[in-house]
N, C-alpha and C positions, 0 to 999 in steps of 0.2 A: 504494500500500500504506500500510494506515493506519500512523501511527510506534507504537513497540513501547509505551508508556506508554499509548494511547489504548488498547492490546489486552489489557495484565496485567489488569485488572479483570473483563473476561470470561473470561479464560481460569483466572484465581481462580475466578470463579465456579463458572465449567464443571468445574472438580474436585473443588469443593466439594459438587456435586451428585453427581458419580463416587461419591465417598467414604459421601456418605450413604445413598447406592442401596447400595452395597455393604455396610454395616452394616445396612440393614432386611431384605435377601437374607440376610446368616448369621442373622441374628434370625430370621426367619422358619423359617429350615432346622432352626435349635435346636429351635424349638420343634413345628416337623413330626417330627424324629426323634423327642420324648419323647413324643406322642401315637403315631409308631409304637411304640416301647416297653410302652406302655399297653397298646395294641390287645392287642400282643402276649402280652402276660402274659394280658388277657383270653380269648382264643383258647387258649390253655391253658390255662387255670383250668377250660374248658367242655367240653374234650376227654375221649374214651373211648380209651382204648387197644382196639383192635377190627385186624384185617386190614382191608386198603384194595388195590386194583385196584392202584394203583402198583407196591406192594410184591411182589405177583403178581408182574406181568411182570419187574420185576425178580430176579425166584430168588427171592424171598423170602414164600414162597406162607405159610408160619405164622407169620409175624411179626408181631407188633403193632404198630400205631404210635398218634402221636395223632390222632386224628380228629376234628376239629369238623363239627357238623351244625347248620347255622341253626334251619331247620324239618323235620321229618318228610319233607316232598316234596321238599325240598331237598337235588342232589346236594352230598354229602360232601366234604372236604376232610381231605387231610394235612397239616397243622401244623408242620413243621420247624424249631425255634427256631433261633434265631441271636443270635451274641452278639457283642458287644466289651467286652474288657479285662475279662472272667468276667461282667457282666451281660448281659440279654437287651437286644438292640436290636431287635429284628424279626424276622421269620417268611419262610420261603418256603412256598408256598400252593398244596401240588399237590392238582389235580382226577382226577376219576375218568379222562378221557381224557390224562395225562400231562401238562396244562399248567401252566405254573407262573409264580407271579407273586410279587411280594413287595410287602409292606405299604408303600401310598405313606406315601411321607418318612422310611423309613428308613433308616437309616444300612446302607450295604454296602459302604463303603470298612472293611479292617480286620478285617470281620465273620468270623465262623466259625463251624461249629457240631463239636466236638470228641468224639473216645472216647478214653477212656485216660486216662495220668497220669505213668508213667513210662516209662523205655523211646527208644530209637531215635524221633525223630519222623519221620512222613510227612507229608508234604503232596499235597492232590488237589484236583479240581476239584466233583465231584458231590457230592451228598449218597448214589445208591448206590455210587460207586463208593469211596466211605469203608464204608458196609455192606460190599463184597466185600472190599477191603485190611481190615477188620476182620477177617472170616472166614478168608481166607489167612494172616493172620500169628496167627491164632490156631492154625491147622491148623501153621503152623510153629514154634507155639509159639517166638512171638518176642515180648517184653513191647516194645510201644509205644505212643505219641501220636499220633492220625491225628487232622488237620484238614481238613473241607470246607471249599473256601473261597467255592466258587460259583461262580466266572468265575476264565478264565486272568489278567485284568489280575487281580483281588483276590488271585491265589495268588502273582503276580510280587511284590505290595505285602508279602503279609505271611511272603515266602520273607527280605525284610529282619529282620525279627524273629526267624529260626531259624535263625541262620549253620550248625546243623551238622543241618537237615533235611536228608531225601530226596523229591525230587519223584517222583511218582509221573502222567505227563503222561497226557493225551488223545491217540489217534496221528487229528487232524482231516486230512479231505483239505486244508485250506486250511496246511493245519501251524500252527496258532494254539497248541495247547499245545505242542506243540515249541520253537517260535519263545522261548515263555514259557518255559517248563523253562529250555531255553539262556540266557538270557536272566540268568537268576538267578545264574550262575555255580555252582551247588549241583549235586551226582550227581544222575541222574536214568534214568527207566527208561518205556518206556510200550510198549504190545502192537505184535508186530510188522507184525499186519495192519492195512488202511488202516480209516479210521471205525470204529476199536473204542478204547473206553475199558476201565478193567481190570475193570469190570462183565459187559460185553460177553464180553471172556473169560471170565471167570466162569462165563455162563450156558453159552456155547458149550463149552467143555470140559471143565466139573465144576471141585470145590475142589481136587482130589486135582491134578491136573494140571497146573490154573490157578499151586496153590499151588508146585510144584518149577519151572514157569519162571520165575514171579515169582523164587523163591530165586535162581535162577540170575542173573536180572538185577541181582540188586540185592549181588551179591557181589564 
């Protein structure tokens, strides 16, 4: 074994290349995010507010959203902004068949896309299923802040920022928003049937309904 003096020099070395790999990685990232930001803003600057297939199937058959159309033949897209810390960072990019993607290199740690202002906050996971907890706590005429946040890890991160939310979970067969609800140490409530989110109920048992379980849960 070589003695330890013949070895600091490479081993300097070797971290010194760590180090600089790992500052042209956040560089790089930086500046992926503000180009998704761009995009972003772009993508709605171009948008019509029109009905979109999504929002169909979701209950939300008269709604308008934003809709970006590249070209004429081109199917359509739902436009979803998303944001950190009140500015846009990126989009999520649902298609006519329910898929959804979000603008490479943007930032979706943190992100959110928000209704409200004041009021009780909620926290969820979808983008409809902030559309239904909009609707129910409007039907319960209950003033609050509901945040998508997109994924169970992103609702865990930024359940840190709202010591005095309410989650409002996924009930997944694999229990992932559970696991996350729990997880947060925060009240929490999600439908009691299996693979339903509170969209799901929504659609299945009307507002009227939807809305006085919800109540019940969350009391």
């Amino acid at each position: 074994r070589p003695p330890r003096s013949t070895l600091f020099p490479y081993t300097t070395l070797f971290r010194s290349r760590i180090d600089a790999s790992r500052v042209a990685y956040a560089k790089e990232r930086a500046q992926n995010q503000v180009k998704a930001a761009q995009k972003a803003r772009y993508l709605l600057s171009q948008c019509e507010l029109d009905k979109f297939a999504y929002l169909d199937a979701k209950g939300f058959k008269e709604m308008r959203g934003n809709v970006w159309r590249k070209t004429e033949d081109a199917s359509p897209l739902l436009i979803v902004p998303m944001y950190f810390k009140g500015e846009i960072c990126g989009a999520q990019c649902i298609g006519i068949d329910g898929n959804k993607k979000f603008i490479y290199g943007q930032r979706t740690n943190d992100a959110y896309f928000k209704f409200g202002q004041i009021g009780r906050v909620f926290l969820c996971e979808g983008y409809a299923s902030a559309l239904s907890l909009k609707a129910i706590t409007a039907a319960l005429k209950l003033p609050c802040t509901i945040y998508a946040t997109f994924s169970a890890n992103n609702l865990v991160r930024m359940a840190k920022f709202h010591s005095g939310a309410f989650i409002v979970a996924d009930n997944d067969e694999s229990k992932t928003g559970q696991k996350a609800a729990e997880s947060t140490g925060l009240p929490w409530w999600m439908p009691e049937t299996a693979e339903q989110d509170i969209n799901d109920l929504h659609k299945d048992v009307g507002l009227f309904k939807a809305s006085q379980i919800f109540r019940k849960g969350i009391m």
